[in-house]
Short mmCIF file of the C-alpha atoms (twelve columns), coordinates in Angstrom:
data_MODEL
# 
_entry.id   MODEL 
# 
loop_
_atom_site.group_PDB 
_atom_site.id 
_atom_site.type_symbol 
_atom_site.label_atom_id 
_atom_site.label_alt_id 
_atom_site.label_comp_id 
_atom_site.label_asym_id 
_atom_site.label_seq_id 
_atom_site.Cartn_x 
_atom_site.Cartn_y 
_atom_site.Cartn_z 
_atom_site.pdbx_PDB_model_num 
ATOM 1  C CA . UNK A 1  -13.504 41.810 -28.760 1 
ATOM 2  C CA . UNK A 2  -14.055 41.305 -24.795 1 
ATOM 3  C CA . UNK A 3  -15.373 37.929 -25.686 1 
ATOM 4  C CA . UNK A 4  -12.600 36.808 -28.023 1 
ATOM 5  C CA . UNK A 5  -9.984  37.387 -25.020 1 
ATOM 6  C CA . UNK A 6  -11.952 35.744 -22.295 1 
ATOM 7  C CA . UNK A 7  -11.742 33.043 -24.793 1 
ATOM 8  C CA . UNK A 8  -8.533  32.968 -25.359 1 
ATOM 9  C CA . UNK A 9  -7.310  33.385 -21.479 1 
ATOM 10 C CA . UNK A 10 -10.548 30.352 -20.904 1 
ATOM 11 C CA . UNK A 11 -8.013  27.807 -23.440 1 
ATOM 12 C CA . UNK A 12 -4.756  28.535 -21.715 1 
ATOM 13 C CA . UNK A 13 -6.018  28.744 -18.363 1 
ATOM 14 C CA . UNK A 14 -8.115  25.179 -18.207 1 
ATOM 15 C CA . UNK A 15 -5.620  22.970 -19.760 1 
ATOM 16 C CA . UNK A 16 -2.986  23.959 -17.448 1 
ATOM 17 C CA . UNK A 17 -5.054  23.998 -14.620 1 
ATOM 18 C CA . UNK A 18 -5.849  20.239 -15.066 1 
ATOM 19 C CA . UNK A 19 -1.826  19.679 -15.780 1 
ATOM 20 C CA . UNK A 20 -1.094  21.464 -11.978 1 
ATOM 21 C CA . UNK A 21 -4.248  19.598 -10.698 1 
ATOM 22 C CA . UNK A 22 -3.010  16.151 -12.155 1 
ATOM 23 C CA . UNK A 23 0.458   16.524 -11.071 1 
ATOM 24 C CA . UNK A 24 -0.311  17.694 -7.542  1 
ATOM 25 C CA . UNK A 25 -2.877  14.460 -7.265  1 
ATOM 26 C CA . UNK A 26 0.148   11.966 -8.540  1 
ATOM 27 C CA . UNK A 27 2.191   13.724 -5.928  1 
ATOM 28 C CA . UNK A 28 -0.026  13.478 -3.375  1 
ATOM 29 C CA . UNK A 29 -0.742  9.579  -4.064  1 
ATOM 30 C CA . UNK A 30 3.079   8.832  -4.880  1 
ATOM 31 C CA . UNK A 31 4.022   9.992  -1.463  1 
ATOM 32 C CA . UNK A 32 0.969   8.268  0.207   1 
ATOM 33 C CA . UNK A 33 1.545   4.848  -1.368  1 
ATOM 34 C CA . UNK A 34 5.700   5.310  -0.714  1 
ATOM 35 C CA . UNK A 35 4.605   5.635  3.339   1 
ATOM 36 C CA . UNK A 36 2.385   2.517  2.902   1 
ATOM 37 C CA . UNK A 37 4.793   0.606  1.224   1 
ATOM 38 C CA . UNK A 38 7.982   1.631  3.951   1 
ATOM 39 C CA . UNK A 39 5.136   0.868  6.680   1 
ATOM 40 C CA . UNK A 40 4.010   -2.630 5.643   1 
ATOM 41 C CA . UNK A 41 7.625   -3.794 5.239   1 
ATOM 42 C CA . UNK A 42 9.420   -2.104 8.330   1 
ATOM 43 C CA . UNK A 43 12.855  -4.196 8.900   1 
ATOM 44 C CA . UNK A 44 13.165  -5.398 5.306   1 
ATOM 45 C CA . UNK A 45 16.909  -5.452 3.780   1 
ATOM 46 C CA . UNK A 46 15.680  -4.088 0.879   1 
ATOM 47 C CA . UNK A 47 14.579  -0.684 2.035   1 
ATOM 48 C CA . UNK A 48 18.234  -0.181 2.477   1 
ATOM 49 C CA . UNK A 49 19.233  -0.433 -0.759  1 
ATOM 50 C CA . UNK A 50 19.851  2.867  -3.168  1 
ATOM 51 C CA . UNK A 51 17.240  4.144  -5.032  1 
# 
């Protein structure tokens, strides 16, 4: 009975561990390449514009 529990905590716990772990990579590298991308083109018009 122990078993079948551990089991069944074991297939809710690992897929949304790799959902938080995914999102919190694409966060990370959004907001990296966003910085690299206001960086390289520093006194463009277009960073003025609305998002």
């Amino acid at each position: 009975m122990a078993g079948a529990i551990a089991l069944i905590i074991a297939m809710i716990a690992i897929p949304v561990g790799v959902f938080a772990t995914g999102a919190a990579a694409s966060a990370i590298l959004g907001e990296t390449l966003r910085r690299d991308g206001v960086r390289r083109h520093e006194g463009s018009e277009l960073l003025d514009l609305p998002d």
